[in-house]
Steps between C-alpha positions, in 0.01 A plus 500: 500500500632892447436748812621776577581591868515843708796578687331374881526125310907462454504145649155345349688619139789286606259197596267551167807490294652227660201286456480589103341839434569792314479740828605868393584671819440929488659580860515902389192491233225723607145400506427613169787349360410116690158516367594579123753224506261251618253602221775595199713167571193260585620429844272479803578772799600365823502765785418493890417900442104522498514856370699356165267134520205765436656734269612193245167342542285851372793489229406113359824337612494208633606545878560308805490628827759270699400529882734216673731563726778249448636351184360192554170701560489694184635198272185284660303793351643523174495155436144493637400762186673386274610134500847562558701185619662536786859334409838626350528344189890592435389389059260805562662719716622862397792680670336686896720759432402584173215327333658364239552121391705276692685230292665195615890587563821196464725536823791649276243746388469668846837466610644771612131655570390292816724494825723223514370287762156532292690365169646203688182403683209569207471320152159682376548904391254712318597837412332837434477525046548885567841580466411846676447289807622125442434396871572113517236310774566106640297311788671634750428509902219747433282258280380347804349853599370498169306156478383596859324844410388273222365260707346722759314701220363152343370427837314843548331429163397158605349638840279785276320232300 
């Protein structure tokens, strides 16, 4: 799915593209500016601002008003609206940084890129196809973290139907 996301949703643009999505992130747009993206670029308008929920709904865009409180929270609701799957799916996943597609990446590839230790202990890479940014990601310590925010958002889903 494309969204685009005011500048209170940082993290949940991190998650969304992580998980697949095309998630355009407008920390310094204006208002005006969020709403004419969403409509211009087909993207659906995720804010927590009800003043800008209201304003892109009299304008025809197509607008969600996140309310959670947590990650895990607002991805329950997302995936609630919208059938998102709640899972990383590195094949699918674009670059959190970024947005843009993450391809598989050969040890050699990355050397020189990742910390040492990392390069010894890891086999699987996937880095950033922007050269502008070029970030290189592995399943490190903080994929647990991941897969439990995951987790904890599946369950909050479950418990809501």
């Amino acid at each position: 799915m494309r969204f685009v996301l005011d500048g209170m949703l940082g993290k949940l643009t991190r998650w969304l593209r992580m998980m697949g999505h095309d998630a355009l992130y407008l920390n310094d747009a204006k208002d005006q500016e969020l709403v004419a993206s969403a409509i211009q670029e087909k993207r659906i308008l995720l804010t927590s601002d009800v003043a800008l929920y209201r304003q892109a709904t009299a304008r025809g865009a197509d607008t969600f008003l996140v309310k959670g409180k947590t990650e895990a929270e607002r991805l329950a609701e997302l995936a609630d609206r919208f059938k998102l799957d709640l899972s990383v799916d590195t094949s699918e996943s674009r670059c959190p940084a970024c947005g843009s597609v993450l391809n598989a990446a050969s040890k050699e590839e990355v050397r020189g890129r990742v910390p040492e230790t990392t390069f010894k202990v890891f086999d699987e890479f996937w880095a950033c196809s922007n050269p502008d940014c070029g970030k290189v990601y592995w399943q490190g310590s903080h994929w647990e973290n991941i897969s439990a925010v995951l987790e904890k958002a599946r369950k909050i889903q479950n418990r809501k139907r």
